[in-house]
C-alpha positions as CSV (number, residue, x, y, z in Angstrom):
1,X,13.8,-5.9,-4.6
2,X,11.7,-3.5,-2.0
3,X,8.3,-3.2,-2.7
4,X,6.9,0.4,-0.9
5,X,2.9,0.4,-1.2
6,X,2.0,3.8,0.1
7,X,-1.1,6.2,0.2
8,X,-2.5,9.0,2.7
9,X,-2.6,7.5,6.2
10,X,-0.8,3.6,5.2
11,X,-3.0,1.4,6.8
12,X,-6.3,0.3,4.7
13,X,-5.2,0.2,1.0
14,X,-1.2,-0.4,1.8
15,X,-2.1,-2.9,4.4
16,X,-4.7,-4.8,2.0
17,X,-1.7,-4.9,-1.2
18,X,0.4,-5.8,1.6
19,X,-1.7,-9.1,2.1
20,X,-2.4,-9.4,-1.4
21,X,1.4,-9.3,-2.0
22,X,2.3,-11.6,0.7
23,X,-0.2,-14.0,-0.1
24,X,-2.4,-13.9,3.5
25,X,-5.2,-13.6,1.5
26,X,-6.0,-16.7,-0.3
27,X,-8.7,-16.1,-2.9
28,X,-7.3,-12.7,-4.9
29,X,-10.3,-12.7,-7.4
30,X,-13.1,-12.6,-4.9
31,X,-14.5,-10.1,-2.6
32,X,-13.4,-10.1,1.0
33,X,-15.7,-10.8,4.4
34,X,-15.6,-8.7,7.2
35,X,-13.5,-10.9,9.6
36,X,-10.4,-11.7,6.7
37,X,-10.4,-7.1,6.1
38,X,-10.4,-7.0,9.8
39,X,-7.6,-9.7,10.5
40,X,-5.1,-8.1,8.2
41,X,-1.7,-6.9,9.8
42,X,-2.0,-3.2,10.4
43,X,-5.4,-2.5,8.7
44,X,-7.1,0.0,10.6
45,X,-3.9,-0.1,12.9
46,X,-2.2,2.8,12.7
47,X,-2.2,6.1,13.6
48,X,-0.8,9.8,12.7
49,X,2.3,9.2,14.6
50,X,3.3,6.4,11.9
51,X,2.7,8.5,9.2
52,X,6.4,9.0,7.3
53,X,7.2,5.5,8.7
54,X,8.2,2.7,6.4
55,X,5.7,-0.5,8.1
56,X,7.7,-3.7,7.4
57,X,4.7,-6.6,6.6
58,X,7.5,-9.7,5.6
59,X,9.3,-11.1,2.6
60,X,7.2,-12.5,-0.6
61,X,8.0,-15.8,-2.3
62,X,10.6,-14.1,-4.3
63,X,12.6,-13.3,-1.6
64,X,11.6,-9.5,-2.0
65,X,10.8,-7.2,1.1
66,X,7.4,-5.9,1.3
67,X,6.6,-2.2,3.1
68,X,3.3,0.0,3.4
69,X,4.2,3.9,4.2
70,X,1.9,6.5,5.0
71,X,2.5,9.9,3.2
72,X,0.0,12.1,4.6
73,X,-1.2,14.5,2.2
74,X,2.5,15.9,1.1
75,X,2.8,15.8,-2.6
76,X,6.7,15.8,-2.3
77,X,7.2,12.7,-0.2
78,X,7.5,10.0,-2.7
79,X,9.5,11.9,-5.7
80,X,12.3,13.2,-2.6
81,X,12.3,9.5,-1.5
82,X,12.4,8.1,-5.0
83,X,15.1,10.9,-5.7
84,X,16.9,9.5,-2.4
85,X,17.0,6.2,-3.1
86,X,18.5,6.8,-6.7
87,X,21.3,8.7,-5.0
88,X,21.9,5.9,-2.3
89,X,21.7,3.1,-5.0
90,X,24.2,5.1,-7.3
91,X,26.9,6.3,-4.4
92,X,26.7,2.9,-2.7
93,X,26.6,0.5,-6.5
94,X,23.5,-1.3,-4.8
95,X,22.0,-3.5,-6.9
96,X,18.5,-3.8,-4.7
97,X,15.7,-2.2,-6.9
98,X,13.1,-0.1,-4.8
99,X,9.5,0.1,-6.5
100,X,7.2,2.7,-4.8
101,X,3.4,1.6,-5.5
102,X,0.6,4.5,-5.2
103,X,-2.8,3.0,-3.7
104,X,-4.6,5.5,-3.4
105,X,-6.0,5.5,-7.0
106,X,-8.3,2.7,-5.3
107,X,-8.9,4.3,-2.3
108,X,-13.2,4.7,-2.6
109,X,-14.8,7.3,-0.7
110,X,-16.5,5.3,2.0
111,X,-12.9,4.0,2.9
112,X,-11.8,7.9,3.0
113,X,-14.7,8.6,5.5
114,X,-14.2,6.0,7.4
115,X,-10.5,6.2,8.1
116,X,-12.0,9.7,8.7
117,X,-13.8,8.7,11.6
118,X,-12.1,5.7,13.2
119,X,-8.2,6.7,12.8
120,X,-8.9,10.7,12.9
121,X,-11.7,11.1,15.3
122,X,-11.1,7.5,17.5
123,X,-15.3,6.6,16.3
124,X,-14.6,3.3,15.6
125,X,-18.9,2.4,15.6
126,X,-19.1,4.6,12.4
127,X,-15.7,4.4,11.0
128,X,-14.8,0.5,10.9
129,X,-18.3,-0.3,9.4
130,X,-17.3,2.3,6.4
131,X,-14.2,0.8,5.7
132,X,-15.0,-2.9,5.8
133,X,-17.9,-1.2,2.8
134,X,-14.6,0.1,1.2
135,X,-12.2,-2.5,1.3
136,X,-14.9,-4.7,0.1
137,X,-15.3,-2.1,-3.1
138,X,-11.5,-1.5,-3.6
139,X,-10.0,-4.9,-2.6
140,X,-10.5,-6.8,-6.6
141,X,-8.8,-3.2,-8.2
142,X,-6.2,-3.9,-5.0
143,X,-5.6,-7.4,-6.1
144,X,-4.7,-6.2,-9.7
145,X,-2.7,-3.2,-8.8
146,X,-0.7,-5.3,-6.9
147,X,0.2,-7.1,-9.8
148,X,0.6,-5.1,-12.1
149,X,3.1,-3.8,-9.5
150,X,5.3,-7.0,-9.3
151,X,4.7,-7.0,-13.4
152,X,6.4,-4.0,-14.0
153,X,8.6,-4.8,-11.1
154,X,10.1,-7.6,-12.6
155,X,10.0,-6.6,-16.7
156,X,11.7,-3.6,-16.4
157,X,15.5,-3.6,-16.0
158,X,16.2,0.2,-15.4
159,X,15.8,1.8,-13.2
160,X,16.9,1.1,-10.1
161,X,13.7,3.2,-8.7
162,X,10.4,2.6,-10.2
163,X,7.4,4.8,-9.2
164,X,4.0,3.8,-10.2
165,X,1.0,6.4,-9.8
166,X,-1.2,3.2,-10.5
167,X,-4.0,6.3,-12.0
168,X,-5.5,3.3,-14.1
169,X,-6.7,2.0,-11.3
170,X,-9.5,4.5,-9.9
171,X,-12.1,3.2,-7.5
């Protein structure tokens, strides 16, 4: 299986399921300090030039591969990829199943300024403050989207593609 979290810019709320999904963070159910949101692989890492990049973070227990992918703000990127991947999977008989995972239902909107001003304007005094205050609100609703994720991931038998919107799951 390939597990695709993906949102607008792919580094706060992809990174943090990425670490939930990996197991680096240690303590799903509680709220997360400063120093373990800063020390996540890729959050707050990336930049424009990524976006449209599939961001490898490691394989889970499972043996699955785990990406993040930022989308930017084109509606069309995940159902042509999804679309894609069915063809591939069909012309080629692969059995790998690809699940694309929507974080940005959890995206709160001091994360959304703060990305703002640290990844889009390079202010990192304003921006990294705001998005420590956001990953602290989002990173419980992160935690369960992420498994619900590997729940339906591993329930459902067809299809090979599975995309989740994740819209019960707004910050």
């Amino acid at each position: 299986m390939i597990y695709v979290y993906h949102d607008f810019g792919g580094t706060h709320t992809t990174s943090l399921a990425a670490a939930y999904h990996l197991n680096l963070v240690n303590h799903p159910e509680k709220v997360l300090e400063r120093d373990e949101i800063l020390n996540i692989p890729y959050f707050n890492k990336l930049s424009k030039r990524d976006a449209g990049r599939f961001i490898f973070h490691g394989i889970d227990r499972e043996g699955h591969s785990v990406y993040t992918l930022g989308r930017r703000s084109s509606k069309l990127v995940i159902p042509s990829l999804s679309h894609f991947s069915e063809i591939i999977t069909e012309l080629n008989q692969l059995s790998e199943r690809i699940i694309f995972s929507n974080t940005s239902p959890v995206v709160p909107f001091a994360m959304t300024l703060g990305g703002f001003f640290s990844r889009g304007l390079k202010l990192d005094a304003i921006g990294v403050p705001l998005l420590v205050i956001g990953a602290k609100q989002c990173c419980l609703h992160i935690s369960q989207l992420v498994e619900h994720t590997k729940e339906i991931a591993t329930k459902t038998t067809e299809p090979q593609v599975i995309t989740i919107d994740n819209d019960k799951f707004q910050a």
